[in-house]
C-alpha positions, 0 to 999 in steps of 0.5 A: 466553137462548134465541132465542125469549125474545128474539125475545118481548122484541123483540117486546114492545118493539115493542108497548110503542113502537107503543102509545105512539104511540097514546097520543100520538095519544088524548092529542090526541083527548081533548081536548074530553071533557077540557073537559067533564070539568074542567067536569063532575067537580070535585075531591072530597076527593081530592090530585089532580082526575081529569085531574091523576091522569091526566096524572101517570101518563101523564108517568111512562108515557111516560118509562119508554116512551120510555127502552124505545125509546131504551136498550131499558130502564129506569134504576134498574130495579128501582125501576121495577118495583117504581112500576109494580107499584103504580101500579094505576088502579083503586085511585085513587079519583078514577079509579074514581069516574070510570071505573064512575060516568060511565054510557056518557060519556067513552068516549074518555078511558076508551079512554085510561086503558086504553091507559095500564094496559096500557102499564103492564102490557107494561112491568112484563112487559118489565122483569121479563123482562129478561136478566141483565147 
């Protein structure tokens, strides 16, 4: 693998760290509009409320992210790769109500679902650029 692909993973890797602290830190800057939205969206019809959906991809981000900056990669790669690749925000009704359907409201848990997606995006990057053992 040339020196230049490393340096792009290592780079990568670097990115995936530095916005999972940022993550951590919109977690705790959601928290008020996190009220409101208990009180202002009730579950629909749907398995999981909006904050329900959020935290359980946000769980499963993290995990993965942290595996990345402790290991430099994931256990059961390829099943990652592949809950990754099908872990689509905006393909979660209850997330796609929200996120097209609050007219300029939430800005910061928005700023955060975006910042989970492309914690997903650099991640399913990372993996699938990852050289062969």
């Amino acid at each position: 693998m040339s020196e230049a692909v490393l340096n792009e993973r290592e780079a990568t890797k670097t990115h995936i760290v530095h916005l999972l602290d940022e993550i951590k830190l919109a977690d705790q800057n959601t928290q008020r509009e996190r009220k409101e939205i208990v009180a202002n969206f009730r579950p629909s019809n749907e398995e999981f409320s909006l904050l329900e959906e959020v935290e359980l991809l946000t769980v499963t981000l993290r995990g993965y992210a942290n595996q990345i900056q402790a290991q430099g990669g994931i256990l059961n790669e390829t099943n990652a790769i592949d809950q990754l690749r099908e872990m689509r925000f905006f393909r979660i009704p209850v997330i796609v109500q929200f996120y097209f359907g609050s007219n300029g409201k939430y800005e910061q848990m928005k700023g955060y679902i975006r910042r989970l997606d492309y914690l997903r995006l650099l991640m399913l990057e990372y993996l699938q650029n990852e050289p062969s053992n």
